[in-house]
C-alpha positions as CSV (number, residue, x, y, z in Angstrom):
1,X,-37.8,-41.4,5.3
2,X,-40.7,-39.7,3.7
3,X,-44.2,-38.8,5.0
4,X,-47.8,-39.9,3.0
5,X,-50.6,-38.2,4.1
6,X,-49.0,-37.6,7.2
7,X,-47.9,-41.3,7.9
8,X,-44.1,-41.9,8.2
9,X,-42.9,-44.4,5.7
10,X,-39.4,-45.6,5.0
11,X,-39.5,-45.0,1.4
12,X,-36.1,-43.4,-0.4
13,X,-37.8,-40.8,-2.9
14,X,-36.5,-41.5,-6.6
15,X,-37.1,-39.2,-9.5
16,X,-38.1,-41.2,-12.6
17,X,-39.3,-38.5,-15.1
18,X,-41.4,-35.7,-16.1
19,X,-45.4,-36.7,-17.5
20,X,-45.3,-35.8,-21.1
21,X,-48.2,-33.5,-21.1
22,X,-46.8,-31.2,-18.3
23,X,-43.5,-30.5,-20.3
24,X,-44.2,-26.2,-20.5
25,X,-43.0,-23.3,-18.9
26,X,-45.0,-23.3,-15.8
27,X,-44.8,-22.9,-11.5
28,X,-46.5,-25.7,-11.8
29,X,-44.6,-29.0,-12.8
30,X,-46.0,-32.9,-13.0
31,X,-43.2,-35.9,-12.2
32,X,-43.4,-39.4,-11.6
33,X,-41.5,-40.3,-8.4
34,X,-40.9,-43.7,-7.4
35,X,-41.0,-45.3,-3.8
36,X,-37.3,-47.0,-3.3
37,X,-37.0,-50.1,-0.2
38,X,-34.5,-52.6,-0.3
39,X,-33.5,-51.6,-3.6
40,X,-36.7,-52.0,-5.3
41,X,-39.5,-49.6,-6.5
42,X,-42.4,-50.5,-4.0
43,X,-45.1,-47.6,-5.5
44,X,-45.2,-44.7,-7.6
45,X,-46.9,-41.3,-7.7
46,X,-47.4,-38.7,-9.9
47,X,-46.9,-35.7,-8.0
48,X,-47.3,-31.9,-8.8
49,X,-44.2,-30.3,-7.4
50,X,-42.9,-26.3,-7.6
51,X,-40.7,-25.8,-10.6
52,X,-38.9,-22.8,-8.4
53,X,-38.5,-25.7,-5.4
54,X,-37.3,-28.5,-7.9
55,X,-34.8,-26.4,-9.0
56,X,-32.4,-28.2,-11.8
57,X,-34.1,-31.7,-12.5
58,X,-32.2,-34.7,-11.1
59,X,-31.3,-37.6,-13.2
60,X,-33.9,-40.1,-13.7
61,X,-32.9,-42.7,-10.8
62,X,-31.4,-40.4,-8.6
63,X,-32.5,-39.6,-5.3
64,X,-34.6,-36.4,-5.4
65,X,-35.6,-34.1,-2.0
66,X,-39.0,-34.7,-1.6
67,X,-40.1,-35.0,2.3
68,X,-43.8,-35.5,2.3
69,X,-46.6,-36.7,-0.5
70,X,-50.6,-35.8,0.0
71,X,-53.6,-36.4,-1.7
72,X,-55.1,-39.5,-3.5
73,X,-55.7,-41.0,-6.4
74,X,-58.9,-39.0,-7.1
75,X,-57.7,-35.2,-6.4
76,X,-54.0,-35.9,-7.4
77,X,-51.1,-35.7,-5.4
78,X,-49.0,-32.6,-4.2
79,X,-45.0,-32.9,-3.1
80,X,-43.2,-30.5,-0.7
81,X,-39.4,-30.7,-1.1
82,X,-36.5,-30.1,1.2
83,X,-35.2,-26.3,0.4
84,X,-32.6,-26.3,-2.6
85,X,-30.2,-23.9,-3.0
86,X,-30.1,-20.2,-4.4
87,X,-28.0,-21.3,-7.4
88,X,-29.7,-24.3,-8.5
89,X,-33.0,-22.3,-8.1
90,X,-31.5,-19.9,-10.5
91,X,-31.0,-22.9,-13.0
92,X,-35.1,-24.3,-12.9
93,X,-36.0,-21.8,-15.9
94,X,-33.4,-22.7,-18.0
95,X,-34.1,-26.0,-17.1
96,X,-37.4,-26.6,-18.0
97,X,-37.0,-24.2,-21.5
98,X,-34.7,-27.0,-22.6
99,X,-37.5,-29.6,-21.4
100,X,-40.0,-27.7,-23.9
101,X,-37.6,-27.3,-26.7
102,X,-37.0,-31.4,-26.3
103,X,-40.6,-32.1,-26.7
104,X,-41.4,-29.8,-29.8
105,X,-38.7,-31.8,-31.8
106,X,-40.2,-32.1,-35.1
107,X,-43.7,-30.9,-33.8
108,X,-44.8,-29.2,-37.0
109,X,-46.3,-25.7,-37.0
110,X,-50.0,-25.0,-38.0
111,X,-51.8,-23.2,-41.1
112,X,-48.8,-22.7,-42.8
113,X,-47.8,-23.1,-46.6
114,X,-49.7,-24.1,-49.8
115,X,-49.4,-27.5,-49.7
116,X,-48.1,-28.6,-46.8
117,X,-47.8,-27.3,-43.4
118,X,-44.0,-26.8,-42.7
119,X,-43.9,-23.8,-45.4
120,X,-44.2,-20.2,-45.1
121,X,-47.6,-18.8,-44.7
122,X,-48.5,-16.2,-47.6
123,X,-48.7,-12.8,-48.0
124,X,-50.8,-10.6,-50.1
125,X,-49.1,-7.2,-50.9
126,X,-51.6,-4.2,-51.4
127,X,-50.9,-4.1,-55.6
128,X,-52.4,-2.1,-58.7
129,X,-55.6,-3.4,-58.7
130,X,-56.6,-2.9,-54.9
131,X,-55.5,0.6,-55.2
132,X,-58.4,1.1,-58.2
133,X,-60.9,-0.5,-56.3
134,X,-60.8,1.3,-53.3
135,X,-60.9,4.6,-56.1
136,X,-63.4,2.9,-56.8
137,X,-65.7,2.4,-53.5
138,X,-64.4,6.0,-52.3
139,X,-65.5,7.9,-55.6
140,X,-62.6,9.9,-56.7
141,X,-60.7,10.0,-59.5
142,X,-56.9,9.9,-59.9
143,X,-56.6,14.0,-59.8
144,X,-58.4,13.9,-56.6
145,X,-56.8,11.4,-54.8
146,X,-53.6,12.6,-56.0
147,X,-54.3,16.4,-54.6
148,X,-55.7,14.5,-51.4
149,X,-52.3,12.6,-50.8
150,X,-50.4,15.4,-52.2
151,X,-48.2,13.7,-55.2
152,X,-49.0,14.0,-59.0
153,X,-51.8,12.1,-61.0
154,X,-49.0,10.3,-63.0
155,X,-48.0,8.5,-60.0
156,X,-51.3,7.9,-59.1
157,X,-51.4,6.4,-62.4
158,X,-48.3,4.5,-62.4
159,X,-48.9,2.7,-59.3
160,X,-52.0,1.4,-60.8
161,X,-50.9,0.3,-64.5
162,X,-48.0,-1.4,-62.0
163,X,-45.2,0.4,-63.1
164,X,-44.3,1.7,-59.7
165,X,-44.6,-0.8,-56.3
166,X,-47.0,0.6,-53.7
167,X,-45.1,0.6,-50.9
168,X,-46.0,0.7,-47.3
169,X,-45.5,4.2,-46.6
170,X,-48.1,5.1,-49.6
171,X,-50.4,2.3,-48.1
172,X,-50.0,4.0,-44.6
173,X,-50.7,7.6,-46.1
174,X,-53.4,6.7,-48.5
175,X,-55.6,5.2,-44.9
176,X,-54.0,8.2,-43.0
177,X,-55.7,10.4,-45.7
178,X,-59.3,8.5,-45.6
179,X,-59.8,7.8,-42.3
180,X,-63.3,5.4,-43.1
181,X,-60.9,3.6,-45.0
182,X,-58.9,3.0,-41.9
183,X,-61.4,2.2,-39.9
184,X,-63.5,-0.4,-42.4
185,X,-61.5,-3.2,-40.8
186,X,-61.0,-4.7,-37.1
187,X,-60.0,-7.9,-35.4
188,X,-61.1,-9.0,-32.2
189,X,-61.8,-11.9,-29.9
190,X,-65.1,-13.5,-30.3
191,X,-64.9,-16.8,-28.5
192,X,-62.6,-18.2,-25.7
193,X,-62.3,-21.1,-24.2
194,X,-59.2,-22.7,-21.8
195,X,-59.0,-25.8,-20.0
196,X,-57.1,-26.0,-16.6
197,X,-55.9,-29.5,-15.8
198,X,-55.0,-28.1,-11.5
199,X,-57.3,-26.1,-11.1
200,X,-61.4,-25.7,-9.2
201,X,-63.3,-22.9,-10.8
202,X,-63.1,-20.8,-7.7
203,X,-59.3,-21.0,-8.1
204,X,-59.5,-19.8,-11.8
205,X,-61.8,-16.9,-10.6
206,X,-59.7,-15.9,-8.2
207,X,-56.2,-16.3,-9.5
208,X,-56.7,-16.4,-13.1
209,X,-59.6,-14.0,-13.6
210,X,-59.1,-12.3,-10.3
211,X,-62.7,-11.1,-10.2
212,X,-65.0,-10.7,-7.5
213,X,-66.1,-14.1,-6.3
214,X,-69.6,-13.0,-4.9
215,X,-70.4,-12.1,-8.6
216,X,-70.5,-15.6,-9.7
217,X,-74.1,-18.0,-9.3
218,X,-72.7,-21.4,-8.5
219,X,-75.4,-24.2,-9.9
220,X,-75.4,-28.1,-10.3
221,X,-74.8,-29.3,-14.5
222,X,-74.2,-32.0,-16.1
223,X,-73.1,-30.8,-19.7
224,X,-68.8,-32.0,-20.6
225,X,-68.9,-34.3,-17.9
226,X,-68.9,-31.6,-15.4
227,X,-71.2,-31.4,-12.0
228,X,-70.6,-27.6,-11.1
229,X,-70.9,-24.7,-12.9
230,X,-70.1,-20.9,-11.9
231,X,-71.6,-18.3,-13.9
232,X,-70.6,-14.6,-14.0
233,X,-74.4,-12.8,-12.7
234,X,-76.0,-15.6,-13.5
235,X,-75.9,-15.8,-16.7
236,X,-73.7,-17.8,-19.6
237,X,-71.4,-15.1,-21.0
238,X,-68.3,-15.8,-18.7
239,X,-68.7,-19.4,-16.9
240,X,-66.7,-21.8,-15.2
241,X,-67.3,-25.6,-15.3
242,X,-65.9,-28.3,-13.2
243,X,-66.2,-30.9,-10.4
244,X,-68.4,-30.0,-7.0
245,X,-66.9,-31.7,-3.9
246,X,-68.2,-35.1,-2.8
247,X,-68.0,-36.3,0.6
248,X,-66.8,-39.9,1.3
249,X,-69.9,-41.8,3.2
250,X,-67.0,-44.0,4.8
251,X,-64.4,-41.6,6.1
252,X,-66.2,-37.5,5.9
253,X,-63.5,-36.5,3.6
254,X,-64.3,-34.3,1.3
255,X,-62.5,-34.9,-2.3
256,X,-62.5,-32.4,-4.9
257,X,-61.5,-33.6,-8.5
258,X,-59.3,-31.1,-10.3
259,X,-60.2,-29.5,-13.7
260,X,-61.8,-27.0,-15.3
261,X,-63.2,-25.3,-18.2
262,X,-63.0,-21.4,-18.7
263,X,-65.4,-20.1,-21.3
264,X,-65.7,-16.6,-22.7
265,X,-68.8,-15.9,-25.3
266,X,-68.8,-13.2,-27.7
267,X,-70.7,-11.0,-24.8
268,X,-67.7,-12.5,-22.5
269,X,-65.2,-11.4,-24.3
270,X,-66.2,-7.9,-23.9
271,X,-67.0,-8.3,-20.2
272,X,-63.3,-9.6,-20.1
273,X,-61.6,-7.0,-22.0
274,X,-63.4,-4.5,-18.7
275,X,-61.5,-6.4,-16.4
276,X,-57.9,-7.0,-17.8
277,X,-58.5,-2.9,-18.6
278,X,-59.1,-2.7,-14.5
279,X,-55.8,-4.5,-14.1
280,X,-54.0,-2.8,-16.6
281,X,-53.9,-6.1,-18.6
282,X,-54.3,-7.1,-21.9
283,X,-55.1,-10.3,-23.8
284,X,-51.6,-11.2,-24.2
285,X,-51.0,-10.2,-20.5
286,X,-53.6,-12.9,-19.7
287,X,-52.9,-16.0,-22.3
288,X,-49.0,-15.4,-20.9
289,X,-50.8,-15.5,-17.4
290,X,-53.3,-18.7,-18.1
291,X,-50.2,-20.6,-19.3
292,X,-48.2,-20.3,-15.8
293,X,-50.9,-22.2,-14.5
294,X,-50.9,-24.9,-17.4
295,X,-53.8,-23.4,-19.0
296,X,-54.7,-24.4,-22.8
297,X,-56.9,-23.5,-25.3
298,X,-59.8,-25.5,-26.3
299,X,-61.5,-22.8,-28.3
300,X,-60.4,-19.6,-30.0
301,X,-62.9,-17.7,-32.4
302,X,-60.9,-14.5,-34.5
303,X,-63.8,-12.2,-35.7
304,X,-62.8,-9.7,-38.6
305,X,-64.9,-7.0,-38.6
306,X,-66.0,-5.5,-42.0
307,X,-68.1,-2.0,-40.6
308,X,-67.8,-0.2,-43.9
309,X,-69.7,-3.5,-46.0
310,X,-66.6,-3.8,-47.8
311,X,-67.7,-7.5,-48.6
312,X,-71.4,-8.0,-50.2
313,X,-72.8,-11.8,-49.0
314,X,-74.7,-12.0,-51.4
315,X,-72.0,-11.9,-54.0
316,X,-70.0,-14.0,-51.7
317,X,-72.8,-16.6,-52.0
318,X,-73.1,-16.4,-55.6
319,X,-69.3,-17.1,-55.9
320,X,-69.3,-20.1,-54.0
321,X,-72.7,-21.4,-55.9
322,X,-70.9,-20.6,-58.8
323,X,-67.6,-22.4,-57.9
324,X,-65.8,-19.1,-57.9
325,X,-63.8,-19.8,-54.7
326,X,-61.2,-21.7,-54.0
327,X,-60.4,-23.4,-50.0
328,X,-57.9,-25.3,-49.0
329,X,-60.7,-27.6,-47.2
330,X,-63.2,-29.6,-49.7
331,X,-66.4,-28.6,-46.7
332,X,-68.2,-25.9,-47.2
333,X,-72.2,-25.1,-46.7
334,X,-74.3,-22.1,-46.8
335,X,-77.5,-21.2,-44.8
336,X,-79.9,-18.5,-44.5
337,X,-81.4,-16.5,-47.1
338,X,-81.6,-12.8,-48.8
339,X,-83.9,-10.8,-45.9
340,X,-82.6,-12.6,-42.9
341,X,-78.6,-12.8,-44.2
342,X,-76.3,-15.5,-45.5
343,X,-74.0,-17.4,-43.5
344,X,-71.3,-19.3,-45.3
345,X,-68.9,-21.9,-43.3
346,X,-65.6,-23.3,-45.2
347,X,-65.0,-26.3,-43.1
348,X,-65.1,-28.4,-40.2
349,X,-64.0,-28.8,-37.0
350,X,-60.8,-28.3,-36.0
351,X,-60.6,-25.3,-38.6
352,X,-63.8,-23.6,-39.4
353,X,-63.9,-19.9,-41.8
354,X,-67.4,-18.6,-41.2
355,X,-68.6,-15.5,-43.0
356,X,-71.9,-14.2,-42.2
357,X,-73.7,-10.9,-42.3
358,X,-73.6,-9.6,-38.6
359,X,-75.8,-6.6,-39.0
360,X,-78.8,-9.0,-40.3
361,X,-78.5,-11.5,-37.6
362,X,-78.2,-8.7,-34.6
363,X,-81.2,-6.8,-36.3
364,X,-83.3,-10.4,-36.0
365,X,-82.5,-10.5,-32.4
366,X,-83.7,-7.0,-32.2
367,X,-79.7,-5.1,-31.5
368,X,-78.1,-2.9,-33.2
369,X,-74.2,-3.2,-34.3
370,X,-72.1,-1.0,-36.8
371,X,-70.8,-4.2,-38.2
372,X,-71.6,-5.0,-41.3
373,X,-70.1,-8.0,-42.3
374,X,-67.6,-10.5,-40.5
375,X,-65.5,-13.2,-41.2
376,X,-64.3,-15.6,-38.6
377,X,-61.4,-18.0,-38.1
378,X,-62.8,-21.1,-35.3
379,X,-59.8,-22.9,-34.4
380,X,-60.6,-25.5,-31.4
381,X,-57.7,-27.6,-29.6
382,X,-53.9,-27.5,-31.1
383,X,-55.0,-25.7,-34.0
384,X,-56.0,-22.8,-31.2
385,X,-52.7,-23.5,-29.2
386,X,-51.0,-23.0,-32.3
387,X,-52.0,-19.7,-33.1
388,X,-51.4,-18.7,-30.1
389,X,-47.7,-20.2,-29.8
390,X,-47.2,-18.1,-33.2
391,X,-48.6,-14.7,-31.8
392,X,-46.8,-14.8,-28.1
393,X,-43.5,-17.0,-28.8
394,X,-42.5,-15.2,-32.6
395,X,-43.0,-12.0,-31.8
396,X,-45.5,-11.4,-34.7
397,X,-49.4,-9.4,-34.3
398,X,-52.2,-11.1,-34.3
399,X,-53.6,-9.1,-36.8
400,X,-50.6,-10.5,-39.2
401,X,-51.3,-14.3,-38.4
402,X,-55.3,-13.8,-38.9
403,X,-54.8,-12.4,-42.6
404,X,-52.1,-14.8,-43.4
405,X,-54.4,-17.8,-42.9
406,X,-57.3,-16.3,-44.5
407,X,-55.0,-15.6,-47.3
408,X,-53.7,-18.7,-47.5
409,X,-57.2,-20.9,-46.6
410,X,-59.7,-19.1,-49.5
411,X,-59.9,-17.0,-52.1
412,X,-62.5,-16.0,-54.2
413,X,-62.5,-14.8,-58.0
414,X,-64.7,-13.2,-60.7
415,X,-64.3,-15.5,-63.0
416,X,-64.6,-19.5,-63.4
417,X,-62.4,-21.7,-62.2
418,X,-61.7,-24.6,-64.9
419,X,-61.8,-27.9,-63.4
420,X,-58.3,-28.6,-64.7
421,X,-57.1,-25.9,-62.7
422,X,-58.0,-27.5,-59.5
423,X,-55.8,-30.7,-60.7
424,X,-53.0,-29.1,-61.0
425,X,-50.0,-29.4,-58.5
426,X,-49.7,-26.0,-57.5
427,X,-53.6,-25.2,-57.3
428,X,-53.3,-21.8,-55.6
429,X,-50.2,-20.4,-57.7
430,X,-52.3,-21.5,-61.0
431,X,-55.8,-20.2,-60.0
432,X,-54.3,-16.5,-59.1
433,X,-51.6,-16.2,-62.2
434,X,-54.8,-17.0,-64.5
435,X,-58.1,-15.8,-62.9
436,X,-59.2,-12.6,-62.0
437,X,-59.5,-12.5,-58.2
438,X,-62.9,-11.0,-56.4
439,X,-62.3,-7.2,-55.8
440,X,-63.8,-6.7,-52.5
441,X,-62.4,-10.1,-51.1
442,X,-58.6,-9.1,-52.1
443,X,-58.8,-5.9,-50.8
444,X,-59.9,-7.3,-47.1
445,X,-56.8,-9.4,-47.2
446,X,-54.7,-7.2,-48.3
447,X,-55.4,-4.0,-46.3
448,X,-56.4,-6.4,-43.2
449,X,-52.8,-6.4,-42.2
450,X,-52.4,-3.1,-41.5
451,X,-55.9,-2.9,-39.6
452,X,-56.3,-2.8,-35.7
453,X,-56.4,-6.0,-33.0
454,X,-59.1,-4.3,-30.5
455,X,-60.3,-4.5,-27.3
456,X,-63.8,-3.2,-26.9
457,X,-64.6,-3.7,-22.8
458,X,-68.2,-3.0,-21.6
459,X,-69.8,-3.7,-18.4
460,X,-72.6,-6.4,-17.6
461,X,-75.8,-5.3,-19.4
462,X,-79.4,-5.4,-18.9
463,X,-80.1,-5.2,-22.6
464,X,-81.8,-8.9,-22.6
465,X,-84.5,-7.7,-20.0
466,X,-84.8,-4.9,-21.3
467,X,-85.8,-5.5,-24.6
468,X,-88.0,-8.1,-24.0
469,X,-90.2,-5.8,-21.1
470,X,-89.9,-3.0,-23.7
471,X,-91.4,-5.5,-26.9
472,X,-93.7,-8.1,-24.4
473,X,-94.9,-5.8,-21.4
474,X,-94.8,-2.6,-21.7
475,X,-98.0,-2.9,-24.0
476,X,-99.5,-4.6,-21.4
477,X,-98.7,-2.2,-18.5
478,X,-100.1,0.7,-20.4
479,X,-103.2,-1.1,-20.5
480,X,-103.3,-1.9,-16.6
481,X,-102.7,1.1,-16.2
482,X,-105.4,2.8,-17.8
483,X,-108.2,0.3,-16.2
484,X,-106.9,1.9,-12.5
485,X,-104.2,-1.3,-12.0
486,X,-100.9,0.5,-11.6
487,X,-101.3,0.3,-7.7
488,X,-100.9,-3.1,-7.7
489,X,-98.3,-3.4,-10.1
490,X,-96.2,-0.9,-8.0
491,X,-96.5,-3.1,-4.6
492,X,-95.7,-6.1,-7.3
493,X,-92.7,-5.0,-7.9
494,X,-91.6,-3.2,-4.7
495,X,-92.5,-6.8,-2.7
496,X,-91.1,-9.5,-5.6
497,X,-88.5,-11.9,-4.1
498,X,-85.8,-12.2,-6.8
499,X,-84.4,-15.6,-7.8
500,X,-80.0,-16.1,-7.1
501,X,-79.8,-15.6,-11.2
502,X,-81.2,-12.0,-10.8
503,X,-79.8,-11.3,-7.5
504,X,-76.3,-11.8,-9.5
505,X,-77.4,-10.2,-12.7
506,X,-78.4,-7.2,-10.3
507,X,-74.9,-7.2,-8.2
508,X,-72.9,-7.3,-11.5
509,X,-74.9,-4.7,-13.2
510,X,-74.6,-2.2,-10.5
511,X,-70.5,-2.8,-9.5
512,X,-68.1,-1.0,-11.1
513,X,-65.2,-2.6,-10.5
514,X,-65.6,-6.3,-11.3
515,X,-62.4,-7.3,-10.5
516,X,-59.7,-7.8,-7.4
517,X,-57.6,-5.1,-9.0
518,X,-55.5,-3.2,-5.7
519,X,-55.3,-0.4,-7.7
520,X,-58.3,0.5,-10.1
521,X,-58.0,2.6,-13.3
522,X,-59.9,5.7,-13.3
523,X,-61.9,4.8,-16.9
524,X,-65.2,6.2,-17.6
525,X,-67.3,3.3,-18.1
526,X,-70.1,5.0,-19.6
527,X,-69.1,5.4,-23.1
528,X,-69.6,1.5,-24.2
529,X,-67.9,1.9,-27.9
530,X,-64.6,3.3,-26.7
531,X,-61.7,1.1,-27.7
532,X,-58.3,-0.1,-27.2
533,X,-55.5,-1.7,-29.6
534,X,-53.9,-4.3,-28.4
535,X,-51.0,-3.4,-29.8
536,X,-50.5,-0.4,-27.6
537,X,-49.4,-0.2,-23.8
538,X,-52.6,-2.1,-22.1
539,X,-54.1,1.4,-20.5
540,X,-53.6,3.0,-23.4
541,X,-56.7,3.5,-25.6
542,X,-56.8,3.1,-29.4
């Protein structure tokens, strides 16, 4: 006996399988269950059950504890299961772990290798001629930079004719020495999106995010097949799309189709990394988090800062008009110019390596940033699931994969790249035993590794406005009020009825604490540019 949506049926429960696409550690599993009467299978539903309730997975045909089914075909059904015991509860993990590890049989792993994707990715050691170059861009000579990292000037000099290996512990006291060095270099999130098959956007506000719901504008759209769309103060930094509720005209139900869409922009990122730093979080805290409730990435943008302009674009745009470069994907394109900056992408969706100069393109919109240059790795779909598989399941930084696949992706060199060389069978191994690499580009890769994975959180800004009454009205205002018109600008202002979009903007703008957080971190918000490494505790700041 089992009830359906509260109507008794005489239906044996039979388990026949897990749904392919819901095989991952989650509280949240998706199985097919099968109606049993006289012996034969009368109906079937796929049913989202508790993985802690389930317990140890029956075999398929078995009988399996499921007491009542509700929902429908449009919102999905739900199972509640008769209580299992302590010790097969204590079995569901292990479970499921061998459930995962069945379905990523021969799965291969992404980015990784020359020539095919099941090899090692590369790594490029900090060698002889990186050690000149950054002599080079810092102005000293081998007596000073010995004195400054206190050995002699002959082993200065023998690390750069190659005599003697640089190893890391020189590496780490040559940046500990010239701190600008150090600091030339960061990685951070740039772009984020995640998909949640179960899930309403007000459930990923408040369970995933877990910030204040009263902060989000909740508007009618049409874009990705969605009809609703929540927006964080109203505007499209951090915003949520999915399916608004439609009533039934025949019964007054109300149905709500799950599914949803996170996004984080580059602006969102940073208004994220505020409140995972109010939760004592960090970004692995919250993938780790967005995966117990079957969350996946559509979308993951990894921005390498250059601040010291360790990369020039326009030598970068030479080398590729040139053919000085060499990519593991025949798609490239440039755009822009000299006085509004060059943006160069290596190519296409799934995989995109943009460079572009930052400082340029903020100065256009009229901002200021102290980066000067930035590459960026756009991974969308399983190429973004796969990165992050390699950063949370191997145990290995971010800040390692990034530099491996840049490594391994492009390269660019000083001289010219024969056309014979790009025939040969081991293109890469060829190209760097035979021509000289590009200076500046070989140093990024090879010092990037020991660079920081930041989080940089700031609170919602009124920057936008600002600038724009600053540039469009403020002009205009001094002129009213010279001709006696302030008065009635004044009362303008003081009476104004303000739309939802800057109701929100004005609510998120003036709250400190942006998220559900029981116990808030005393941080002091006003000092925007201070910074945390991932790599530390999640409190702690870099």
């Amino acid at each position: 006996m089992i009830t359906i949506n509260n109507e008794p049926k005489a239906y044996t429960p039979i388990f026949l399988g897990t749904t392919q696409h819901s095989l991952r550690l989650s509280l949240q599993i998706l199985i097919m269950v099968g109606m049993k009467l006289n012996d034969e299978i009368v109906e079937t539903y796929n049913v989202t059950v508790s993985a802690i309730e389930l317990g140890q997975l029956p075999n398929i045909g078995n009988e399996i504890a499921i007491n009542e089914i509700t929902g429908s075909e449009l919102s999905g059904f739900k199972a509640k299961l008769k209580q299992s015991n302590a010790q097969i509860q204590n079995t569901a993990s292990t479970e499921l772990e061998k459930l995962v590890e069945l379905k990523n049989v021969g799965r291969y792993q992404l980015l990784k290798g020359k020539n095919i994707m099941t090899q090692d990715m590369n790594t490029l050691e900090f060698g002889a001629n990186n050690l000149k170059y950054v002599r080079q861009i810092l102005n000293v000579s081998q007596d000073s930079l010995a004195k400054r990292l206190k050995i002699t000037r002959q082993t200065v000099n023998r690390f750069e004719t190659g005599e003697q290996k640089i190893s890391n512990k020189f590496l780490d006291k040559l940046l500990g020495a010239y701190p600008e060095l150090a600091e030339s270099i960061e990685v951070q999130f740039d772009w984020v999106s995640l998909t949640f098959p179960d899930l309403t956007s007000k459930q990923v506000i408040a369970d995933v995010l877990r910030l204040q719901k009263n902060l989000f504008l909740e508007r009618p759209t049409s874009q990705n097949f969605y009809t609703r769309e929540m927006a964080f103060a109203g505007e499209k930094n951090i915003y949520i799309q999915d399916f608004a509720p439609v009533k039934n005209p025949e019964t007054q139900a109300v149905d709500q189709k799950f599914g949803t869409t996170l996004y984080l922009t580059g602006k969102g990122t940073r208004l994220i990394e505020k409140a995972l730093l109010e939760q004592n979080m960090n970004w692995r805290n919250f993938f780790e988090k967005a995966r117990l409730y079957r969350g996946h990435l559509t979308r993951l943008d990894i921005a390498i800062n250059d601040k010291w302009g360790l990369l020039n674009m326009n030598d970068l745009v030479k080398a590729v008009q040139e053919k000085r470069f060499w990519s593991k994907s025949k798609s490239y394109a440039v755009h822009g110019n000299v006085d509004d900056g060059w943006t160069v992408d290596f190519g296409k969706s799934p995989f995109v390596i943009r460079a572009y100069d930052k400082h340029k393109e903020q100065a256009n919109k009229g901002y200021y940033t102290d980066v000067k240059n930035r590459v960026e790795l756009e991974l969308h779909q399983d190429k973004a699931e796969y990165v992050l598989d390699e950063w949370l399941n191997n145990d290995k930084k971010l800040v390692d994969i990034t530099f491996d696949i840049l490594y391994t992706y492009l390269w660019f060199t000083n001289g010219k790249i024969e056309d014979q060389q790009l025939k040969s069978d081991a293109v890469r191994d060829e190209i760097e035993s035979t021509v000289e690499p590009m200076p500046a580009w070989s140093l990024l890769t090879a010092l990037g590794k020991k660079m920081k994975f930041v989080r940089e959180p700031k609170k919602q800004s009124l920057e936008r406005i600002e600038k724009w009454v600053l540039q469009s009205v403020v002009p205009s205002l001094a002129v009213l009020k010279k001709t006696g018109h302030w008065h009635e600008i004044i009362e303008a202002i003081n009476t104004v009825e303000l739309s939802a979009e800057h109701e929100k903007l004005v609510m998120a703008t003036t709250k400190n604490a942006i998220t559900q957080a029981s116990k808030q971190l005393n941080i002091n918000f006003e000092k925007p540019t201070k910074k945390y490494n991932e790599d530390d505790e999640p409190g702690k700041g870099a």
